[in-house]
ZAVOVEX-380211 format. One record per residue (C-alpha): residue number from 1; x, z, y negated. Coordinates in nm, 4 decimals. Layout:
+--------+----------+----------+----------+
| drenfi |       xx |       zz |       yy |
+--------+----------+----------+----------+
|    NUM |        X |        Z |        Y |
...
+--------+----------+----------+----------+
//
This chain:
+--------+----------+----------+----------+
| drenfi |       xx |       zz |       yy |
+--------+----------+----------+----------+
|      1 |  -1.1429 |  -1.0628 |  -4.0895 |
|      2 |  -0.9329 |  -0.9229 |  -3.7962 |
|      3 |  -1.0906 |  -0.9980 |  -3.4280 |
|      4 |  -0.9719 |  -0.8401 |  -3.1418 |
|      5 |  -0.8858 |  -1.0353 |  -2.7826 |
|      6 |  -0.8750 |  -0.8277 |  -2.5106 |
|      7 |  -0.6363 |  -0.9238 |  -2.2061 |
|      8 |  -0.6439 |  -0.8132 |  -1.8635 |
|      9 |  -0.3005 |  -0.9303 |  -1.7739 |
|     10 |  -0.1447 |  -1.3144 |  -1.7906 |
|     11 |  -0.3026 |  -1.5696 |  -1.5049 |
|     12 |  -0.6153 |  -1.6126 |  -1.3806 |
|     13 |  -0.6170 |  -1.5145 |  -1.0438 |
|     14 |  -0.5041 |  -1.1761 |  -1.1071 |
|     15 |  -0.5124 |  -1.1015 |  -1.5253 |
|     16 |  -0.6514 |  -1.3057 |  -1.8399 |
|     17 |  -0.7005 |  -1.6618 |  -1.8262 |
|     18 |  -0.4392 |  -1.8191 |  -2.0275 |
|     19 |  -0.5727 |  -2.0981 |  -2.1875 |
|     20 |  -0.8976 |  -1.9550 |  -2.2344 |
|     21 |  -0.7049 |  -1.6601 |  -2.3972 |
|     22 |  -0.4946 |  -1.9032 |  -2.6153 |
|     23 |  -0.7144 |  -2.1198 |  -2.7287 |
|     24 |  -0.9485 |  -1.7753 |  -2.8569 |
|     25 |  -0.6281 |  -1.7003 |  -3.0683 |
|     26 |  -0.6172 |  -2.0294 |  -3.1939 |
|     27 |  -0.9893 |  -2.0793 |  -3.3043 |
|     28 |  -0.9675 |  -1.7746 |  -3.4872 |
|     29 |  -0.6825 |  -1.8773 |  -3.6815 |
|     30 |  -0.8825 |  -2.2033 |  -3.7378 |
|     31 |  -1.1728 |  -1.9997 |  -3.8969 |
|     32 |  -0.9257 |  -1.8542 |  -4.1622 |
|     33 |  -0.9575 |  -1.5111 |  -3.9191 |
|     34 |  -0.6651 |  -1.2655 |  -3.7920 |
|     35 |  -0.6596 |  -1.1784 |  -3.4429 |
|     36 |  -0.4885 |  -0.8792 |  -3.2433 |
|     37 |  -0.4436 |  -0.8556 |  -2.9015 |
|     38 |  -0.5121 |  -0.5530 |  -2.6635 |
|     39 |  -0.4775 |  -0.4519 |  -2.3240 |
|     40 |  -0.4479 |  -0.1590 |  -2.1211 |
|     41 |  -0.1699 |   0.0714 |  -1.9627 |
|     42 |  -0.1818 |   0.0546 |  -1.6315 |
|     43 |  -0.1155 |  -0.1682 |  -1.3435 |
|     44 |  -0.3297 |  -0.4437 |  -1.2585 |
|     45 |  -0.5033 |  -0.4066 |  -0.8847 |
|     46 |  -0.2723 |  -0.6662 |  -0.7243 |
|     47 |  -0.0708 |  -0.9643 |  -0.8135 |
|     48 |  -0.1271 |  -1.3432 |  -0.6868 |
|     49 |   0.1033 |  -1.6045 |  -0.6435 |
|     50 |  -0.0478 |  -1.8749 |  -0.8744 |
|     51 |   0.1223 |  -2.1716 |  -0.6638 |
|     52 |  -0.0408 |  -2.0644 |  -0.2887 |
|     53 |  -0.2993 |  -1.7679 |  -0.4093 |
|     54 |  -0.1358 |  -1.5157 |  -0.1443 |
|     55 |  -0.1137 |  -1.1282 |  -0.2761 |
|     56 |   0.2861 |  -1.0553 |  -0.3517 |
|     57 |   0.4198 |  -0.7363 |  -0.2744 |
|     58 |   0.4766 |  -0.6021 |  -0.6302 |
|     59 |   0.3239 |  -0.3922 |  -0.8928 |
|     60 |   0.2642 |  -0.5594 |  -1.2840 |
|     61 |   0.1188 |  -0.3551 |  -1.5965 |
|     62 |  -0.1905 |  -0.4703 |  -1.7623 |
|     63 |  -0.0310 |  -0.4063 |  -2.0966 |
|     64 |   0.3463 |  -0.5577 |  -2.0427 |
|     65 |   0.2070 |  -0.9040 |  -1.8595 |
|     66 |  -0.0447 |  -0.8942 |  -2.1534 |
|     67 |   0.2203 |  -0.9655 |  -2.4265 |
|     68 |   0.3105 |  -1.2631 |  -2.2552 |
|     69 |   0.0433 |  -1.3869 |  -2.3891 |
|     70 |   0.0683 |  -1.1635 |  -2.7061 |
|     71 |   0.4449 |  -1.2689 |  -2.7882 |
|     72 |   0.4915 |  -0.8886 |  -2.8006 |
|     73 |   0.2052 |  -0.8317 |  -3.0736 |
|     74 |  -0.0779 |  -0.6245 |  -2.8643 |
|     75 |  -0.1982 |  -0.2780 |  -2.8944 |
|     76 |  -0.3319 |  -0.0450 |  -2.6526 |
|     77 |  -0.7067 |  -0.0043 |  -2.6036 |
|     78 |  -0.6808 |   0.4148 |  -2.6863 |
|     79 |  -0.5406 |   0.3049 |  -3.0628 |
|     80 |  -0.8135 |   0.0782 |  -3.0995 |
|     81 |  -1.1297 |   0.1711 |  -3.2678 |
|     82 |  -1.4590 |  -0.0009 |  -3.4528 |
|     83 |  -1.2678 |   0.0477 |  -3.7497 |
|     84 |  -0.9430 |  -0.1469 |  -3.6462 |
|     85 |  -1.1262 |  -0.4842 |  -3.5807 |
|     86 |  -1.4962 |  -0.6707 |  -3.7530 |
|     87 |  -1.5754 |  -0.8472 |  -3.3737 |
|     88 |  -1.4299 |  -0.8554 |  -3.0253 |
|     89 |  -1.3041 |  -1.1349 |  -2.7742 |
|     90 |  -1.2973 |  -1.0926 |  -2.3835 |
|     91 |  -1.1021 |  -1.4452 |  -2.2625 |
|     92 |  -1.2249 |  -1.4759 |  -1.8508 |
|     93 |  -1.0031 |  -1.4562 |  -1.5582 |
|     94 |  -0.9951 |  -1.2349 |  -1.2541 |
|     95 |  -0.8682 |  -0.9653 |  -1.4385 |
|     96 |  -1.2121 |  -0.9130 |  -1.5672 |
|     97 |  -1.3816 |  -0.8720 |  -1.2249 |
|     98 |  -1.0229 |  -0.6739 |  -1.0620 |
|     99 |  -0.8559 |  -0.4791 |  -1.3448 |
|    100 |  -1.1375 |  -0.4043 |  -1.6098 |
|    101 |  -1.3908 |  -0.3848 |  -1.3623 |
|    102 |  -1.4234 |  -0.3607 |  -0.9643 |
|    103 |  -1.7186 |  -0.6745 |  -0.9837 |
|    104 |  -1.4496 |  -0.9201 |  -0.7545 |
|    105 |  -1.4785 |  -0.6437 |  -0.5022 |
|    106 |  -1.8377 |  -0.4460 |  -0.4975 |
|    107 |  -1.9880 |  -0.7029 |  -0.6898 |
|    108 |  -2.2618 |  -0.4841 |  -0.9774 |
|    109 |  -2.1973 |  -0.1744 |  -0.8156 |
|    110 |  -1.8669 |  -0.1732 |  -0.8616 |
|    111 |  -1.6934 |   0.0421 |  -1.1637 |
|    112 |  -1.5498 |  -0.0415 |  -1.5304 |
|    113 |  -1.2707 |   0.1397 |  -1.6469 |
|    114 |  -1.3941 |   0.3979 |  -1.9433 |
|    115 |  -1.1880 |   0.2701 |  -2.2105 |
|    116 |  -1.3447 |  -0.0664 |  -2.1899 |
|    117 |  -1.6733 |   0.0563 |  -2.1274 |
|    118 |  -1.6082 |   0.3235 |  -2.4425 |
|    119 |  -1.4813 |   0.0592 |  -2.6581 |
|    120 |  -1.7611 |  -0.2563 |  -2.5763 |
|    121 |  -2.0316 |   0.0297 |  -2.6711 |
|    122 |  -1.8294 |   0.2020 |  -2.9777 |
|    123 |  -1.8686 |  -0.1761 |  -3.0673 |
|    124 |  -2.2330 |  -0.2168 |  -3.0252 |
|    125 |  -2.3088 |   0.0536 |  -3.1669 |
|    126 |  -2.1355 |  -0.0286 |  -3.5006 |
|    127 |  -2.2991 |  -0.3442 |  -3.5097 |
|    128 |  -1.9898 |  -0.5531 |  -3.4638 |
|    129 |  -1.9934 |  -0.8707 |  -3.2165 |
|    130 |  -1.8253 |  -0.9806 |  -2.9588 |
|    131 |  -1.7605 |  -1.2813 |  -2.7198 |
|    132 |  -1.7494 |  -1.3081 |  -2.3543 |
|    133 |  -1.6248 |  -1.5873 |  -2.2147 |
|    134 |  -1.5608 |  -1.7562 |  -1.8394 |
|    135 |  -1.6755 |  -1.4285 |  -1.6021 |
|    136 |  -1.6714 |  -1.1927 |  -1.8721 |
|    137 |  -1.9877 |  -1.1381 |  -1.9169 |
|    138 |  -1.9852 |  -0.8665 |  -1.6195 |
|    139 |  -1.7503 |  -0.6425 |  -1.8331 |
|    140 |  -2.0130 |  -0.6477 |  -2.1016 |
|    141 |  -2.3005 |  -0.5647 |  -1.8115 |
|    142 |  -2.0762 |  -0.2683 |  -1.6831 |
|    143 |  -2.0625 |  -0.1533 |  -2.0216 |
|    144 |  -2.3926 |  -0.1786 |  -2.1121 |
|    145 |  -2.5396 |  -0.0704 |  -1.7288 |
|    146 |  -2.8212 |   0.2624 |  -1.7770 |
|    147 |  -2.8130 |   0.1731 |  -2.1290 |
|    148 |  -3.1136 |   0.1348 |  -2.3699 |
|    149 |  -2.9477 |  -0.2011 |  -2.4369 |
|    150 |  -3.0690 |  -0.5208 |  -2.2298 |
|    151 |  -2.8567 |  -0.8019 |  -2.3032 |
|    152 |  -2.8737 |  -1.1118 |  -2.2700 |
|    153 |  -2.5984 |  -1.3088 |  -2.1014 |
|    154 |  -2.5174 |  -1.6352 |  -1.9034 |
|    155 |  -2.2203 |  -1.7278 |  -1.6961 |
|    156 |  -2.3463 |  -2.0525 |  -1.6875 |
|    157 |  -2.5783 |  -2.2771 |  -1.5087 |
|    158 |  -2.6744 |  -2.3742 |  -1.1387 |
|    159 |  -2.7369 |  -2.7565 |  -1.2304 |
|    160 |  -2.4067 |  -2.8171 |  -1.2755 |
|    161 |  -2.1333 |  -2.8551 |  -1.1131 |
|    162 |  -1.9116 |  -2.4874 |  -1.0363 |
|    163 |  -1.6382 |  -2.3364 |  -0.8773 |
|    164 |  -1.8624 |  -2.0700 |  -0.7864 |
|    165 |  -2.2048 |  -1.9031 |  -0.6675 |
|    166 |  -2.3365 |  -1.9153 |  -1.0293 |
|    167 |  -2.6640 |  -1.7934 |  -0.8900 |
|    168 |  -2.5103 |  -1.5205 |  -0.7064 |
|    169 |  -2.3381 |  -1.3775 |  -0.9927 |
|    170 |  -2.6365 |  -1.4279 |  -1.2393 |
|    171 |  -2.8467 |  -1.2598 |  -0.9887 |
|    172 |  -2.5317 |  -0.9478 |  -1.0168 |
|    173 |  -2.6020 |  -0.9367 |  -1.3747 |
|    174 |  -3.0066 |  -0.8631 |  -1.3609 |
|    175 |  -2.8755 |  -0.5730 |  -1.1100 |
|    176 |  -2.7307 |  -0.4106 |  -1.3921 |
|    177 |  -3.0381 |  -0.4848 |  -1.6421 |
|    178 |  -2.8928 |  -0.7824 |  -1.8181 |
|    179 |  -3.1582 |  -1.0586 |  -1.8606 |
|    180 |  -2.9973 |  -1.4032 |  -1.7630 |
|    181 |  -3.0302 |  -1.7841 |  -1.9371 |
|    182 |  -2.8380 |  -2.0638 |  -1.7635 |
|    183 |  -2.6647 |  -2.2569 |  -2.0349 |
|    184 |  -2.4584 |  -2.5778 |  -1.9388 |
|    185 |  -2.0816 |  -2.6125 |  -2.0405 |
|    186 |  -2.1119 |  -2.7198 |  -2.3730 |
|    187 |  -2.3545 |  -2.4597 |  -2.4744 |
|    188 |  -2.3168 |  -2.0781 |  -2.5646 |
|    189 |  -2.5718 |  -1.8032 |  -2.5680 |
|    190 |  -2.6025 |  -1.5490 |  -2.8622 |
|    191 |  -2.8164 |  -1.2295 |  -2.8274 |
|    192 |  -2.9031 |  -1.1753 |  -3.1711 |
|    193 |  -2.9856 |  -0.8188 |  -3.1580 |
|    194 |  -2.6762 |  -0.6925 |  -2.9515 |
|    195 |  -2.4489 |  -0.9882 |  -3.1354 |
|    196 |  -2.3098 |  -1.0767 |  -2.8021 |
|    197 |  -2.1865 |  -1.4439 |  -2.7444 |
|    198 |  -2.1677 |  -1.5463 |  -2.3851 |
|    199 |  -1.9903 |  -1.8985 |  -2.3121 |
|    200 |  -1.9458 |  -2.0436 |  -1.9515 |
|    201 |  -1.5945 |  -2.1936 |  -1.9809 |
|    202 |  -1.3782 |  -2.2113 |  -1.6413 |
|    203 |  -1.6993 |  -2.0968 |  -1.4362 |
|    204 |  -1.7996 |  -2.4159 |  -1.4370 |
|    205 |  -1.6602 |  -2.7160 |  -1.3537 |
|    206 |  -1.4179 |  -2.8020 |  -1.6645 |
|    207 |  -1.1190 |  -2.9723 |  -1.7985 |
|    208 |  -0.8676 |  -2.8223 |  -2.0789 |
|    209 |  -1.0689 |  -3.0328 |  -2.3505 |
|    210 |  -1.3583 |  -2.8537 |  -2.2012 |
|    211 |  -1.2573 |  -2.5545 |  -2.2324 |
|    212 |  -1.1353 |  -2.5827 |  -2.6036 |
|    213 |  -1.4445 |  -2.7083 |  -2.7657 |
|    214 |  -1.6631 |  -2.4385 |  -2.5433 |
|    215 |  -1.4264 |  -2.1315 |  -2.7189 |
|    216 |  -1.4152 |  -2.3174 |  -3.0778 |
|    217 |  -1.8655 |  -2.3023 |  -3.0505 |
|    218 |  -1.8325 |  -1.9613 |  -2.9194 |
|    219 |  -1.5601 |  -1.8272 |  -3.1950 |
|    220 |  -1.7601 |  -1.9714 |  -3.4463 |
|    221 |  -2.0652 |  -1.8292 |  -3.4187 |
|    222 |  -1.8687 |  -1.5213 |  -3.3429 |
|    223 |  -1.7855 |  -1.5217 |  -3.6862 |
|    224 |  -2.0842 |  -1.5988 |  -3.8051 |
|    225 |  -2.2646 |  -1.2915 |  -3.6651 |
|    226 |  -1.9748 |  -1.0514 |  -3.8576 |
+--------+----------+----------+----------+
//
């Protein structure tokens, strides 16, 4: 079983979450699963200095800050097809919402690049899964926007404690025709029919341990719907 993990760039305020993205690599090795990573080639829409969270005046690729992550092993998107891969993994970070998507900046009405969008639904289409983890989930909504598809998805729950306007961004989703279940930190949500797994991660309020026990529940039933 090969599954791929798709990576907007390396940090989370401006590419793929890095622990979320690592420990996704790492569960699927646990499972007795291969994974390869992707990315795209092009630049990301800015880059943030991780100590102070100002913009820097530079340019990064998607693709080369990607195989940071990737120790060099990662593909581009336009070589990847159904075929290639039996599920798919989306690790959070801003990269989601700035890089595969414009959701950080015109919330749902804002665009998804076409080679996600064409992958996510080549995907769905063949019946193969995939997991969204941390803010994610709005890639998959993009995707799936005017669609005959209505997923189901959660980026977590308003109960709890969060980082962010979990109600806001749920409320985003059912824009797009997604139909929204708050699940707590150490749940998941699986839509059965579209074989889409949805785990909250770093949008809520969450420690490193946190984080790896949310991915290993959502990798494993990732498998499980293969």
């Amino acid at each position: 079983m090969k599954i791929g993990i798709l990576l907007s760039g390396c940090g989370v305020y401006d590419g793929a979450e890095i622990q979320e993205a690592v420990f996704s690599m790492l569960a699927v090795k646990e499972v007795g699963a291969d994974y390869q990573c992707i990315s795209i080639d092009q630049n990301q829409h800015h880059v943030i200095n991780h100590l102070n969270g100002e913009e820097m005046n530079e340019t990064r690729n998607m693709m080369v800050e990607s195989a940071r992550i990737a120790r060099g092993d990662i593909k581009d998107i336009n070589d990847i097809n159904p075929s290639n891969i039996d599920a798919l993994i989306i690790p959070g970070g801003f990269g989601s919402a700035k890089n595969f998507t414009r959701w950080a900046f015109n919330g749902p009405d804002g665009e998804i690049l076409p080679e996600v969008k064409l992958l996510i639904v080549n995907l769905i289409n063949a019946g193969k899964p995939i997991a969204a983890l941390c803010v994610s989930p709005v890639v998959i909504a993009k995707a799936l926007e005017g669609s005959e598809h209505k997923v189901n998805l959660t980026l977590g729950t308003s109960k709890d404690k969060s980082p962010y306007n979990i109600t806001e961004f749920h409320a985003g989703l059912e824009k797009t025709g997604a139909k929204i279940k708050e699940k707590a930190l150490k749940d998941i949500l699986i839509d059965e029919n579209l074989k889409i797994v949805t785990a909250p991660c770093y949008m809520m309020d969450a420690n490193i341990l946190d984080i790896r026990e949310n991915i290993k529940i959502a990798v494993n039933a990732l498998t499980k719907l293969v």
